[in-house]
Backbone of each chain as ProteinMPNN parsed JSONL, in Angstrom:
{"seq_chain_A": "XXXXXXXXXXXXXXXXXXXXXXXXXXXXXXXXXXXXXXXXXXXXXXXXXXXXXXXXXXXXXXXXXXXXXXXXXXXXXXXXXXXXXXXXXX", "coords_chain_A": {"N_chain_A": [[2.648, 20.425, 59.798], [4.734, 18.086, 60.022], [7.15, 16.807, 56.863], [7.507, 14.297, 56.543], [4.861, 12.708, 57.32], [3.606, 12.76, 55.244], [1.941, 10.968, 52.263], [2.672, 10.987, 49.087], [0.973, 10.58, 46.842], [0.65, 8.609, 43.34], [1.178, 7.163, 40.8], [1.127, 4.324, 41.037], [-0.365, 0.981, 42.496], [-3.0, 1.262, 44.411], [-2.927, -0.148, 46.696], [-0.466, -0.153, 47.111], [0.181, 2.28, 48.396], [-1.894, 2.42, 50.21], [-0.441, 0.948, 52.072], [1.632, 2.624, 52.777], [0.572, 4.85, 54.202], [-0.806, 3.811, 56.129], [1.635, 2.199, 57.682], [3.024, 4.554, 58.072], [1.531, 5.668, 60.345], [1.361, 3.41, 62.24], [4.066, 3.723, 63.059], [3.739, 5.68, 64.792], [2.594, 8.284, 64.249], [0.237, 10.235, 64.864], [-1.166, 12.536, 63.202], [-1.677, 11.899, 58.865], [-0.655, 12.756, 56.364], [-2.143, 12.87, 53.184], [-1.383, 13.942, 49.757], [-2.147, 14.602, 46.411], [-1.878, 15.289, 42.802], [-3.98, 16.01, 39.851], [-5.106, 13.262, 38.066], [-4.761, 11.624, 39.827], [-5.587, 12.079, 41.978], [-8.331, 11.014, 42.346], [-7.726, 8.345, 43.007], [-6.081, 9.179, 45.438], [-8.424, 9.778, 47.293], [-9.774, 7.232, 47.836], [-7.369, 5.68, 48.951], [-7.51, 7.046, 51.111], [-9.838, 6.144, 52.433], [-10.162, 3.502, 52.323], [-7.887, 3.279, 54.176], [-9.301, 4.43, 56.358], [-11.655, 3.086, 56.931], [-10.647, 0.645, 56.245], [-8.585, -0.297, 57.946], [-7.168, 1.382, 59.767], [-9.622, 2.558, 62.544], [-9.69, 4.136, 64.057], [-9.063, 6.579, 62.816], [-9.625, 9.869, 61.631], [-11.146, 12.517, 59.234], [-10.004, 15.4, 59.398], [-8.87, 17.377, 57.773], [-9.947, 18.67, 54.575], [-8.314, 20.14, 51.63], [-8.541, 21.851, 48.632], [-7.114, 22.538, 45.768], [-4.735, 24.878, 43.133], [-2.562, 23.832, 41.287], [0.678, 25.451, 39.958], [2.337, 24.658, 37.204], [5.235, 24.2, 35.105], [5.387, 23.972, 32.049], [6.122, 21.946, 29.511], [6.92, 23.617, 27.07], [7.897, 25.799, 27.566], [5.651, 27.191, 28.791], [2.723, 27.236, 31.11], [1.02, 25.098, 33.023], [-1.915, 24.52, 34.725], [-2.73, 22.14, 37.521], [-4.9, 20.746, 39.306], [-5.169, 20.236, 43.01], [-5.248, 18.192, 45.775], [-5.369, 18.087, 49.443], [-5.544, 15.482, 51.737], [-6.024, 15.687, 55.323], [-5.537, 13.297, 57.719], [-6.509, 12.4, 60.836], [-6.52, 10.857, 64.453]], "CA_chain_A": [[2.88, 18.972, 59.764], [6.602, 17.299, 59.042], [6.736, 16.149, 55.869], [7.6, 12.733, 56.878], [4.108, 12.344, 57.792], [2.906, 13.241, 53.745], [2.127, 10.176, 51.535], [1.978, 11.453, 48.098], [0.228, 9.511, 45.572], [1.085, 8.49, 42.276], [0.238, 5.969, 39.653], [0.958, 2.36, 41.263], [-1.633, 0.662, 42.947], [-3.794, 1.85, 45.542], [-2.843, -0.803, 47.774], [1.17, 0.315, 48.199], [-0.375, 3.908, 49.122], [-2.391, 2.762, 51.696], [0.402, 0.477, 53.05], [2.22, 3.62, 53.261], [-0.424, 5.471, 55.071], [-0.61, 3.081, 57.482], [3.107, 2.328, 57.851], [3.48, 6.086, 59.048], [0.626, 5.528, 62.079], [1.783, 2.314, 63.23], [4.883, 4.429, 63.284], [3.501, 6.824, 66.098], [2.268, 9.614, 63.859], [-1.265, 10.486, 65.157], [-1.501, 12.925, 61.579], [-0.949, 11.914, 58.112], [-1.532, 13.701, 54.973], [-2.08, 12.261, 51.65], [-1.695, 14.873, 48.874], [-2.452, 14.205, 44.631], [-2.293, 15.983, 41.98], [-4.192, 15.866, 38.653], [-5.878, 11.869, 37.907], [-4.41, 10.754, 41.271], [-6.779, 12.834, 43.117], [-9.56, 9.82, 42.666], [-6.957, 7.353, 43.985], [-6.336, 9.648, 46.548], [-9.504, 9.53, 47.791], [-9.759, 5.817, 47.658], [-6.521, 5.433, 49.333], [-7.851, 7.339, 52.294], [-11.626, 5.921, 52.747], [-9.73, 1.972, 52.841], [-7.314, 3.029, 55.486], [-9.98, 4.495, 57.815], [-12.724, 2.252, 56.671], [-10.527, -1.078, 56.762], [-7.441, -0.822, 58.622], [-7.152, 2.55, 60.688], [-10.822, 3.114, 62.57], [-9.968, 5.493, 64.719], [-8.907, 8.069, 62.336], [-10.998, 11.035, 60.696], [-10.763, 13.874, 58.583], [-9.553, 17.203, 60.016], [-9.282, 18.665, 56.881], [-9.544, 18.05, 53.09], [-7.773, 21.317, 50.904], [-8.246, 21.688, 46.971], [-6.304, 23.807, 45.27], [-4.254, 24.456, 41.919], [-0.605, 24.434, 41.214], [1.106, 25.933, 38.434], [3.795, 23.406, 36.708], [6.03, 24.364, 34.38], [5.418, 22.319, 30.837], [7.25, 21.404, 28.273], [6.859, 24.537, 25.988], [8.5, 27.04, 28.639], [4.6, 27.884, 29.453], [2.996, 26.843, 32.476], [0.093, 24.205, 32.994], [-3.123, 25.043, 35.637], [-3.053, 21.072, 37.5], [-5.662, 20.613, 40.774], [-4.452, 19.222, 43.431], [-5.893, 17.871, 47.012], [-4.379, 16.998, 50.421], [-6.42, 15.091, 52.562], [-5.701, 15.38, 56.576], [-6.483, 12.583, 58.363], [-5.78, 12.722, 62.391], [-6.821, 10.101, 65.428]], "C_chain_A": [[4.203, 18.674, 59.044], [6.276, 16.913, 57.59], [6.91, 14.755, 55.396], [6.437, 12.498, 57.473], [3.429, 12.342, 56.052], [3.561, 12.118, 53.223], [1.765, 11.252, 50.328], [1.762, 10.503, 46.839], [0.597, 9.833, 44.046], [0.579, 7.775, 41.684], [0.916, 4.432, 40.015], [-0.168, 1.818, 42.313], [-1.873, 0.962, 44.199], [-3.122, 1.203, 46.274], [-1.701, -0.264, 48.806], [0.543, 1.586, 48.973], [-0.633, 3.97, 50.279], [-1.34, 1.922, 52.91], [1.027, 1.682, 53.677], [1.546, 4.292, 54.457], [-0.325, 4.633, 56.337], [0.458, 2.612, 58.745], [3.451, 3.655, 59.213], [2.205, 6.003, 60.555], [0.994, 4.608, 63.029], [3.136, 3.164, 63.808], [4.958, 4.995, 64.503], [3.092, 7.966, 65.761], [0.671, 9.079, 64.174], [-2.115, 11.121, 64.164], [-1.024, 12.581, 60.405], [-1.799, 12.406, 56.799], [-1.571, 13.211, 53.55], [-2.631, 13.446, 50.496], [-1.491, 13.924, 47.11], [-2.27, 15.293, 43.661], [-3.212, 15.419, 40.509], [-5.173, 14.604, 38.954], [-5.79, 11.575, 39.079], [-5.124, 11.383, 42.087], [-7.549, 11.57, 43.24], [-8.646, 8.73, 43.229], [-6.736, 8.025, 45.287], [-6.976, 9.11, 47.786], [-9.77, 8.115, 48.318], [-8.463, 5.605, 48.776], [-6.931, 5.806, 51.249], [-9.326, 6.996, 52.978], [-10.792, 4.306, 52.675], [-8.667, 2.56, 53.767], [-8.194, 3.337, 56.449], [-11.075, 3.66, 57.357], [-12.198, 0.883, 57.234], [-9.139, -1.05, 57.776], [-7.228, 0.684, 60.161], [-8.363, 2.975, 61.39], [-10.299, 4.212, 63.046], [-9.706, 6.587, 63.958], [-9.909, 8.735, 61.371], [-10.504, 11.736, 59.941], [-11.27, 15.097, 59.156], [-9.27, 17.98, 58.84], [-9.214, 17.932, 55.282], [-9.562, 19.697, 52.612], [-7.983, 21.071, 49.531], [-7.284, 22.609, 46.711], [-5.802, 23.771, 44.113], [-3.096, 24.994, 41.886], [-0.265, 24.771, 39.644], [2.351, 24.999, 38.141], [4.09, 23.889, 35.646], [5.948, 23.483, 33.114], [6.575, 22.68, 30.082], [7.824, 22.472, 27.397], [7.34, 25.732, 26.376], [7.162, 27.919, 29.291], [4.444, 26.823, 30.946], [1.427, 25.719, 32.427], [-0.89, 24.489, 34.503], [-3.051, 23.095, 35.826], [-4.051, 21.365, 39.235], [-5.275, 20.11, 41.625], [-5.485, 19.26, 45.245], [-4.846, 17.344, 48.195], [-5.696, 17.16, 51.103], [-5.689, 15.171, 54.111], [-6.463, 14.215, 57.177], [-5.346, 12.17, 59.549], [-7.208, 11.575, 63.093], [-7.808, 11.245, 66.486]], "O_chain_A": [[4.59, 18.931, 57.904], [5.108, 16.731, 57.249], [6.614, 14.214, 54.33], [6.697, 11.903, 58.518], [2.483, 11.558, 55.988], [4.761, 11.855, 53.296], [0.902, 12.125, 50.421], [2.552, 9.881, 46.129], [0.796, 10.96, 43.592], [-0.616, 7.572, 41.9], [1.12, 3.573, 39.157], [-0.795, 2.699, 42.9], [-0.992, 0.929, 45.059], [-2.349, 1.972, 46.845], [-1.621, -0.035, 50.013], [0.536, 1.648, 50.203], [-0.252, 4.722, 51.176], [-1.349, 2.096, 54.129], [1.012, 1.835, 54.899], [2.024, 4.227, 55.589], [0.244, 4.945, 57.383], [0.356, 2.599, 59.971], [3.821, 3.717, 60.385], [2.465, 6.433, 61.679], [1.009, 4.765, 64.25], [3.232, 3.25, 65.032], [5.941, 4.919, 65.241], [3.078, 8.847, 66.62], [0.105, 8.025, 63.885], [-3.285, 10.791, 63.971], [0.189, 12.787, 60.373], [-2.974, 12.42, 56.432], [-0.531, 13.399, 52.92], [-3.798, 13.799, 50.326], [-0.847, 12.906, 46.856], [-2.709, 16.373, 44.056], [-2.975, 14.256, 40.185], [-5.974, 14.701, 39.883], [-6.841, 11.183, 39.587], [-5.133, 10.888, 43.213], [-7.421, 10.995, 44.321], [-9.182, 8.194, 44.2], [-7.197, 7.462, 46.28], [-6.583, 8.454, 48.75], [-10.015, 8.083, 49.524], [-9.009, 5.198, 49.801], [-6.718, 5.114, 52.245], [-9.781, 7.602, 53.948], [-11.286, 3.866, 53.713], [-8.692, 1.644, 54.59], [-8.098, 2.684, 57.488], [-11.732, 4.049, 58.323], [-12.701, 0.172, 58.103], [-8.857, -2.117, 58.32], [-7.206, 0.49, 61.376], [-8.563, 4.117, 60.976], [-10.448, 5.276, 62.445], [-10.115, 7.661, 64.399], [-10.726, 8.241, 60.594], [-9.277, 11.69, 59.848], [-12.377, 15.607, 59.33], [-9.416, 19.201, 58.876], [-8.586, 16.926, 54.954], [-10.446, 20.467, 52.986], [-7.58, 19.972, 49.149], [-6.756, 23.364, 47.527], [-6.124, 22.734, 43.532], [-2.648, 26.085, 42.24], [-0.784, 24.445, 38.577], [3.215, 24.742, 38.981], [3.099, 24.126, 34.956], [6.412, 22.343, 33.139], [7.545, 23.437, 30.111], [8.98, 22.389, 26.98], [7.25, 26.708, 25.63], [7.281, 28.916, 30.004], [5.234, 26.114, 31.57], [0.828, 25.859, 31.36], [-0.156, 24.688, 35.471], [-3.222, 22.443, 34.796], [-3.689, 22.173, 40.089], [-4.749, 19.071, 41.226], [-6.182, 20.182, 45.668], [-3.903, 16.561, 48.08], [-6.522, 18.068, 51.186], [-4.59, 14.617, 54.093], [-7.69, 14.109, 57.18], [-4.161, 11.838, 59.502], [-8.339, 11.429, 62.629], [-8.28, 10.849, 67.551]]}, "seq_chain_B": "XXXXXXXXXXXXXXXXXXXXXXXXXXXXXXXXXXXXXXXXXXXXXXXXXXXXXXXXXXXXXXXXXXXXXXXXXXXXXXXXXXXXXXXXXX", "coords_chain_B": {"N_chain_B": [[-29.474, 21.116, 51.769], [-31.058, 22.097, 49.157], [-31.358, 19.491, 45.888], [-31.723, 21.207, 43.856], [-29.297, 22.683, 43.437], [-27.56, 20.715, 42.929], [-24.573, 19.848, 41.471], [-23.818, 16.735, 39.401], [-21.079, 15.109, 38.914], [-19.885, 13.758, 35.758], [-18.868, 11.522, 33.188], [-18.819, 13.614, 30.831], [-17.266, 16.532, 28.851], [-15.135, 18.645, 30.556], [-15.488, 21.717, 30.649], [-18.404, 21.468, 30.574], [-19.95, 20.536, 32.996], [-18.381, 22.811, 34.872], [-20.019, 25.009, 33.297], [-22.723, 24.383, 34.124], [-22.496, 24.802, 36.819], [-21.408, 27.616, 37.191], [-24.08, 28.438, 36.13], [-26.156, 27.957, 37.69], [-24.971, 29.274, 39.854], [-25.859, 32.086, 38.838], [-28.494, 31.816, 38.213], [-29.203, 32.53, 40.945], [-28.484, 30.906, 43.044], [-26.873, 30.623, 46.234], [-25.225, 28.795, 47.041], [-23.238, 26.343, 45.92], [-23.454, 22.542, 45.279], [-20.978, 19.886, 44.66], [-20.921, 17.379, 43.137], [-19.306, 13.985, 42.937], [-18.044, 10.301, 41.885], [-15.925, 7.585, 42.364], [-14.147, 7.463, 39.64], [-14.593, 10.228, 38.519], [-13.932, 11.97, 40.058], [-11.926, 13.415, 40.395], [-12.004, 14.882, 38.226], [-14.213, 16.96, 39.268], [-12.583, 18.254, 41.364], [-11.415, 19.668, 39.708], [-13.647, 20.809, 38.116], [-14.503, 22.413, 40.559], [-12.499, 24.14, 40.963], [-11.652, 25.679, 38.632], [-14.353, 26.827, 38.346], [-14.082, 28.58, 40.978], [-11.591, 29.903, 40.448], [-11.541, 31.472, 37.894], [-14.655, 32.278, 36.957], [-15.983, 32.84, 39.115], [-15.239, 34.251, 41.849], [-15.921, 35.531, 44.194], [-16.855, 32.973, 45.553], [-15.955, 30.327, 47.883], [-14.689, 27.44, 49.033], [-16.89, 25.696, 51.524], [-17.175, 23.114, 52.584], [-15.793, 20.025, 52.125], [-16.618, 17.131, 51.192], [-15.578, 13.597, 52.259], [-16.297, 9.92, 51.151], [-17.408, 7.023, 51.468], [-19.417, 4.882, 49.298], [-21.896, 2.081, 48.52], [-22.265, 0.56, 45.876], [-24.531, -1.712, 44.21], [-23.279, -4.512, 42.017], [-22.69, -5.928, 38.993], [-23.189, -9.011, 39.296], [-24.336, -9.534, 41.353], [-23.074, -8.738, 44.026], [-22.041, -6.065, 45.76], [-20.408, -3.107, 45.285], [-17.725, -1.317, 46.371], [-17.397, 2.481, 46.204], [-15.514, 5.48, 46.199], [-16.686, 8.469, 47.172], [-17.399, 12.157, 46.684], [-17.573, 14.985, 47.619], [-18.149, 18.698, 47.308], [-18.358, 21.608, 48.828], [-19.294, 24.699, 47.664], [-19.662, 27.962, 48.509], [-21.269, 31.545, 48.219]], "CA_chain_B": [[-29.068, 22.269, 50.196], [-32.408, 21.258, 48.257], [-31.071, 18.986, 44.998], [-31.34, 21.844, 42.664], [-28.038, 23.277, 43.854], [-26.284, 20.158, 43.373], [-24.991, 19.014, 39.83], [-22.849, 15.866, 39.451], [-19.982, 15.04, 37.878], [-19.516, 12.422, 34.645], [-17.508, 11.526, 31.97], [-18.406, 14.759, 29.527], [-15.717, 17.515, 29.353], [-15.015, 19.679, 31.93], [-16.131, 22.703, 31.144], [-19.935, 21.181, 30.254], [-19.698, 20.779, 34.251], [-18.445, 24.14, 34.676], [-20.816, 26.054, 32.919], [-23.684, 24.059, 34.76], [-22.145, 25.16, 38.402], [-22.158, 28.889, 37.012], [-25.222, 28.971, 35.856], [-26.615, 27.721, 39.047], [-24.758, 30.777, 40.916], [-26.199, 33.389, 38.368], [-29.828, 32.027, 38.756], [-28.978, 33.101, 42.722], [-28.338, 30.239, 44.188], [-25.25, 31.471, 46.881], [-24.751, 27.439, 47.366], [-23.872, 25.39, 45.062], [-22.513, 21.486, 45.961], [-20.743, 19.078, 43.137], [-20.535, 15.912, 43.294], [-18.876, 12.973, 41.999], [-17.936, 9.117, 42.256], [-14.999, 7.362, 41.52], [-12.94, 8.537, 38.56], [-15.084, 11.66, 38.028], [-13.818, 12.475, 41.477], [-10.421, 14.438, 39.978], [-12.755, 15.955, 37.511], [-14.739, 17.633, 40.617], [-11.756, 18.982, 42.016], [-11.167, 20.494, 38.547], [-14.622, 22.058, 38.161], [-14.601, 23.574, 41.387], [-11.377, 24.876, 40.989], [-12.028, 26.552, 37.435], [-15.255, 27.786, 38.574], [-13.946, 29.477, 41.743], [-10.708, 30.841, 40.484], [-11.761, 31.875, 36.603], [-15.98, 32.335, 36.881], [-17.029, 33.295, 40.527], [-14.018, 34.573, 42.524], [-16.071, 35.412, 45.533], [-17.265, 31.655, 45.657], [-15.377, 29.885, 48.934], [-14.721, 25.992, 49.842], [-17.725, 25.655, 52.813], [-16.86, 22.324, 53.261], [-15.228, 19.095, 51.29], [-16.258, 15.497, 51.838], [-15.327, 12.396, 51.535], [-17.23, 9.054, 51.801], [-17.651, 5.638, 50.707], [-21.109, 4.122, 49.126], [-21.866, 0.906, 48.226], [-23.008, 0.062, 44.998], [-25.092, -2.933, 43.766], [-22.806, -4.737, 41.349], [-24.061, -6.781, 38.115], [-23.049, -9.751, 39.599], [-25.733, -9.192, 42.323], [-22.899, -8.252, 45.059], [-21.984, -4.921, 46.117], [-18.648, -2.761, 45.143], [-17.495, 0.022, 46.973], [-16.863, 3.077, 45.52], [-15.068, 7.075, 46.876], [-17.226, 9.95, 46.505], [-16.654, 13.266, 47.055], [-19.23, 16.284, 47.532], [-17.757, 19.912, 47.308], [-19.563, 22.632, 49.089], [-19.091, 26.421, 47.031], [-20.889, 29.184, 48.605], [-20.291, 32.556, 48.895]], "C_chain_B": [[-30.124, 21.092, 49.231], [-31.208, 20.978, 46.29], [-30.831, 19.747, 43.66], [-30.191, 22.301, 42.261], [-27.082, 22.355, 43.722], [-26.057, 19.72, 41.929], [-23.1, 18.268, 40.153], [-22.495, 15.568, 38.443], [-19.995, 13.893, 37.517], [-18.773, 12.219, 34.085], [-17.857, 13.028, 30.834], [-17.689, 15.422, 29.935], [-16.279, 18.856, 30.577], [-15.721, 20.991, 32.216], [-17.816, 22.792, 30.669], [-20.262, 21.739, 32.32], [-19.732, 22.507, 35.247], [-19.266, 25.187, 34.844], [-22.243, 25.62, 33.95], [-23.719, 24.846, 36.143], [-22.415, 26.517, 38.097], [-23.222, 29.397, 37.207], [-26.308, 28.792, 36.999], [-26.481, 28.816, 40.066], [-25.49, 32.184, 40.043], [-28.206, 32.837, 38.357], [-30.205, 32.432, 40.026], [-29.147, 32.87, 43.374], [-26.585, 30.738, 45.342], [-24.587, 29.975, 47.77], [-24.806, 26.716, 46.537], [-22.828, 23.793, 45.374], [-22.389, 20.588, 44.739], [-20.632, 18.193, 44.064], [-20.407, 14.265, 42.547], [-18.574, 11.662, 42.522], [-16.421, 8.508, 41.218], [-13.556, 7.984, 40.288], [-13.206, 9.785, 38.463], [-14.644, 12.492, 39.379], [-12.507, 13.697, 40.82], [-11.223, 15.575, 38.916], [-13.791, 16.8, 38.57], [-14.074, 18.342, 41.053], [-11.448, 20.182, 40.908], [-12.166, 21.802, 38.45], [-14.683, 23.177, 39.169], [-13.577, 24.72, 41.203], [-11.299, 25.883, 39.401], [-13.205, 27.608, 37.905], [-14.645, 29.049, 40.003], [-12.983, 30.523, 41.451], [-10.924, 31.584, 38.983], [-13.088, 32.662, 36.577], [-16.497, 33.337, 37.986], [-16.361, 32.794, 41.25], [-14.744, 34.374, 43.839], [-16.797, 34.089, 46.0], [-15.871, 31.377, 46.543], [-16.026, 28.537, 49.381], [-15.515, 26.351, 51.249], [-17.446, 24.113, 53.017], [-16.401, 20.908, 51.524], [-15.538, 17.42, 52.276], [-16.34, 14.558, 51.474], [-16.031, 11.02, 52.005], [-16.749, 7.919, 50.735], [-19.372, 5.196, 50.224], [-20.777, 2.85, 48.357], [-23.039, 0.643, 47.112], [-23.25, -1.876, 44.258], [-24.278, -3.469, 42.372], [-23.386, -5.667, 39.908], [-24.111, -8.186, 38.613], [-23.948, -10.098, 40.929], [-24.431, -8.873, 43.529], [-22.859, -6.819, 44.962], [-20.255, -4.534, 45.579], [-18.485, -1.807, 45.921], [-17.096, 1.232, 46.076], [-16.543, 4.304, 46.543], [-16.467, 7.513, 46.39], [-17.022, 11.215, 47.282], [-17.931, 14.689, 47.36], [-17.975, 17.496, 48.23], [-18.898, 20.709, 47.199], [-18.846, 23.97, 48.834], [-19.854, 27.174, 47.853], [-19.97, 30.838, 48.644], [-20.45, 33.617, 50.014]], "O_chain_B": [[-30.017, 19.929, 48.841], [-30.581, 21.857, 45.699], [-30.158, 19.372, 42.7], [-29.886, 22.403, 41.073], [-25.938, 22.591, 44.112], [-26.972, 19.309, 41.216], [-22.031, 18.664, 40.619], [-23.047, 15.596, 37.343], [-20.076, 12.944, 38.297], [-17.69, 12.737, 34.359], [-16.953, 13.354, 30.066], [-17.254, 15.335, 31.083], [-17.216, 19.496, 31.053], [-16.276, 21.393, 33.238], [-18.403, 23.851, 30.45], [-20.624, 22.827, 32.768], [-20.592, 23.075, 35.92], [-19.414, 25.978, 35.775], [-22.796, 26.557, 34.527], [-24.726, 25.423, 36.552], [-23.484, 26.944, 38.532], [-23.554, 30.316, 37.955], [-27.262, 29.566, 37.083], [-27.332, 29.234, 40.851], [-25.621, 33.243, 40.657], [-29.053, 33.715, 38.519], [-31.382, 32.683, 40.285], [-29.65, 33.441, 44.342], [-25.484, 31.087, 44.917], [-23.811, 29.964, 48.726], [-25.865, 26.247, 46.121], [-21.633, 23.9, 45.65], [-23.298, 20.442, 43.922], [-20.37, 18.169, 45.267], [-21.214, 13.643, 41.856], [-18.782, 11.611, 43.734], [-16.022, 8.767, 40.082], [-12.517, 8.644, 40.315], [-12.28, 10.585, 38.325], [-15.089, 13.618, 39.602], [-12.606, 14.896, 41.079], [-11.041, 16.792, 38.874], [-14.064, 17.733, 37.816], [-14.627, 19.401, 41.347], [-11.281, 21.366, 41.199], [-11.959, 23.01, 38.565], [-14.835, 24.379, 38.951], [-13.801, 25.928, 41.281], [-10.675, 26.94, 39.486], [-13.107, 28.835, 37.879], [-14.844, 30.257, 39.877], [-13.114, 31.683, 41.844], [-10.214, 32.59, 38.983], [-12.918, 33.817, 36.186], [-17.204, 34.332, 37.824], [-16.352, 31.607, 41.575], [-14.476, 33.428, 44.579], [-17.431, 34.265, 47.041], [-14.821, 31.93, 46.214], [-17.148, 28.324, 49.84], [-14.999, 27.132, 52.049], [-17.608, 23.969, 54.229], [-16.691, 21.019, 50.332], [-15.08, 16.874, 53.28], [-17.012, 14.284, 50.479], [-16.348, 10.947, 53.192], [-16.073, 7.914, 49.707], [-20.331, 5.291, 50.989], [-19.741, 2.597, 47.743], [-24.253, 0.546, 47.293], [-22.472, -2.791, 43.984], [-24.632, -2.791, 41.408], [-24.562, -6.03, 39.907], [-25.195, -8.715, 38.365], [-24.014, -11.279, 41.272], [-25.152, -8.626, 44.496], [-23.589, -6.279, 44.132], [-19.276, -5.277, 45.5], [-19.587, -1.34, 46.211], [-16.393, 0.926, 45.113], [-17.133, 4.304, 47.623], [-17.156, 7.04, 45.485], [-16.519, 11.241, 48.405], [-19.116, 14.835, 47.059], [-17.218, 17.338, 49.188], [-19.833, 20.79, 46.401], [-17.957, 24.371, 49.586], [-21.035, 26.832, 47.797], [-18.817, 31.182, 48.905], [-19.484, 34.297, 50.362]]}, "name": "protein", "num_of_chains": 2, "seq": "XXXXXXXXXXXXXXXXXXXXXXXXXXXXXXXXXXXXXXXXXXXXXXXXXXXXXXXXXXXXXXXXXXXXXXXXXXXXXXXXXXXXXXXXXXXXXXXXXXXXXXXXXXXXXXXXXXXXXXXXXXXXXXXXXXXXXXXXXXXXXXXXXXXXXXXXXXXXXXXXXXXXXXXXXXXXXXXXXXXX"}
């Protein structure tokens, strides 16, 4: 998947997110992926259950991934964060 | 997957969670499903992801999903909330 199809979530309100999300379908993308890391995982989630709930029906989930990335902190060690991408395809 | 197998996620720390999901695979269950709501949803992604890659390696994502439920609010309507259910087995 391009990566002009990947919203990635952050800390402002749910709502811009799912504009985004939506944005990219009206677009002509048939897949789009919304990945999180860390807290933003539960927005995530949220972000993708109101676009296909209220604005997108036709689309589903083709895949949801967990996983954990290693990030680099502050202290020259490294930090264990979780992270999720949701697929969601027409 | 009978209710014993399933332990859900709250606000205590992470690895309370954790140790619960373990101990579930060493009584010899070879399924075990978390699940959470809302905020505790990023903490879910956490547990699984500690328990599979630290605890009980040969443990493998069987499935991840996502939903909406509708809870009774105090105000007598309804709110919506995410939830999430992660299926371990191995």
């Amino acid at each position: 998947m391009a990566e002009e199809n990947t919203v990635y979530i952050g800390k402002k309100p749910t709502m811009n997110y799912v504009l985004a999300v939506v944005s990219q379908v009206n677009a002509g993308h048939d897949d789009v992926c919304i990945k999180a890391r860390g807290r933003a995982i539960s927005r995530a989630v949220d972000v993708a259950e109101i676009v296909k709930n209220r604005f997108v029906q036709e689309l589903g989930y083709k895949d949801v991934k967990i996983a954990t990335e290693k990030l680099p902190s502050l202290d020259g060690g490294s930090a264990n964060v979780s992270s999720i991408e949701i697929y969601l395809s027409k």
